[in-house]
N, C-alpha and C positions, 0 to 999 in steps of 0.2 A: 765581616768584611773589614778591609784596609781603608787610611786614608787613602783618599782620590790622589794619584800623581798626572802630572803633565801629559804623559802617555797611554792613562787611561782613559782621557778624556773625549769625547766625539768630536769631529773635526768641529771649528768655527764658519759658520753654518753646518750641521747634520747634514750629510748629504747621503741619502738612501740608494740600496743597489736600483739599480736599472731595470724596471717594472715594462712586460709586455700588455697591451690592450688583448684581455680575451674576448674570442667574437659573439658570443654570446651576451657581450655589454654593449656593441652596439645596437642602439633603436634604429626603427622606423626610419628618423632620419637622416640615417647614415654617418652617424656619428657616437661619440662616446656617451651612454646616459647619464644623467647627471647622479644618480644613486652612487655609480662608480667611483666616480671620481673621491667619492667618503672613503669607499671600500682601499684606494689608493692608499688617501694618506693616514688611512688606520694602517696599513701594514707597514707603511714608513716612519710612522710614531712608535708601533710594535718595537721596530728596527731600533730605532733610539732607544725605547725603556731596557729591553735587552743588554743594552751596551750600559746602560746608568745602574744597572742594576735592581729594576723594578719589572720585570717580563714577570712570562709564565713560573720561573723557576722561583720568584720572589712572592707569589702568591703561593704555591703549594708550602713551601718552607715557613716563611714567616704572615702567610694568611691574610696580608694586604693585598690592595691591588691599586685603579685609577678606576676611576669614573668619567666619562664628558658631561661636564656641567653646562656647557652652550659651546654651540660652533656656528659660522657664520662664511658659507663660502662664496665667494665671486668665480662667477666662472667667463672668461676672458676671450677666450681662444677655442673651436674646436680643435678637439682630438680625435684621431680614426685609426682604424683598425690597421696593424704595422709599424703604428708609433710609438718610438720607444720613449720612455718617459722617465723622471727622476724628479726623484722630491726633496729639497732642504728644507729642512726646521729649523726656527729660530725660536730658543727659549729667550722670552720677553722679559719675562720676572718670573719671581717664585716668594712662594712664605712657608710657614711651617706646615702646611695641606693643600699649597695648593700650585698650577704649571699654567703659566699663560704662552702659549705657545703660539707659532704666526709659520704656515706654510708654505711652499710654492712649487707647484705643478708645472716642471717644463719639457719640453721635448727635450730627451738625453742629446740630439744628435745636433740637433739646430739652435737649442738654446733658448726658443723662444719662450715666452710665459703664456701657460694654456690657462692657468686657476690656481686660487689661494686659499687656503682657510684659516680662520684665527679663532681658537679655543681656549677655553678654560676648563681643566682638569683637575679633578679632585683626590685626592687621595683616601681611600676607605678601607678599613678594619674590616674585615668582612664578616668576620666571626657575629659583630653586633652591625654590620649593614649602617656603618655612620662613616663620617669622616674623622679622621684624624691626624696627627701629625705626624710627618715621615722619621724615621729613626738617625739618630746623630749620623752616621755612616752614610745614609743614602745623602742626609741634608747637605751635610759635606760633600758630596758628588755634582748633587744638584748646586749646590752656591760655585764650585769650582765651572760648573760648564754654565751658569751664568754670567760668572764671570768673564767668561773669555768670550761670551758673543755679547758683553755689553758694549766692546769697543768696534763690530759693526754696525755699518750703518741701519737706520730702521728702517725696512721694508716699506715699500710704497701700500696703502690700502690699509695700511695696523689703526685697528679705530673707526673705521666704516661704519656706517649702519646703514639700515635700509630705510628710504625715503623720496620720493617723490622728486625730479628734481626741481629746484627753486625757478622759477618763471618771473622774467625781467618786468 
């Protein structure tokens, strides 16, 4: 692989194609289940590694891949069955193993925010099942599209945890 140029880079926020709810994700409730919503933004991170050059074809070739080391999502808004939906990523930081990524779940057509998740991913040698560090080429990719979303702004929710709320 090439250095990273300007025009290989994913837009500033990622913005994933336009994702339909299949019906068989709606629960009981009549609404989107919450397992989905993973299933979501796995295929809009897919989307991104694809483009950065870490997908399927970077694992067959050179026998790395990603792992999820912790995710943590909020879910905001429902969603139901007809909504079309789109997801931006925003890479946070990065080091030599590893993607701190921060999501967002919105309705393609209205805009609103349904859910977010913020992960840390690891990158792994698969051969010996450990982590390691990404190769000069990828690193350069990854420091380039950190780069360019380090001058938007941070996501509302990056840093949550879960807790109880505080009582006066």
């Amino acid at each position: 692989m090439t250095t990273a140029t300007l025009k290989d880079i994913p837009s500033a926020p990622f913005r994933s194609s336009v994702m339909q709810i299949e019906p068989q994700w709606i629960d009981y409730n009549g609404h989107l289940n919450m397992a989905y919503y993973n299933v979501m933004f796995d295929r809009a991170i897919d989307e991104m590694w694809r483009q950065l050059g870490i997908g399927p074809a970077y694992m067959k070739e050179r026998h790395c891949s990603t792992f999820t080391a912790e995710c943590h999502v909020r879910y905001l808004r429902e969603i139901h069955l007809g909504d079309p939906v789109q997801i931006s990523v925003y890479l946070l930081d990065a080091d030599e193993k590893r993607l701190h990524t921060f999501e967002e779940l919105r309705h393609a057509a209205e805009g609103w925010l349904s859910a977010t998740s913020e992960n840390m991913t690891m990158h792994i040698d698969m051969a010996a099942r450990k982590t390691a560090p990404f190769p000069p080429d990828i690193r350069a990719r990854i420091a380039a599209i950190a780069q360019s979303h380090a001058s938007l702004p941070r996501p509302e929710g990056v840093g949550r945890r879960v807790a109880m709320p505080i009582r006066a």
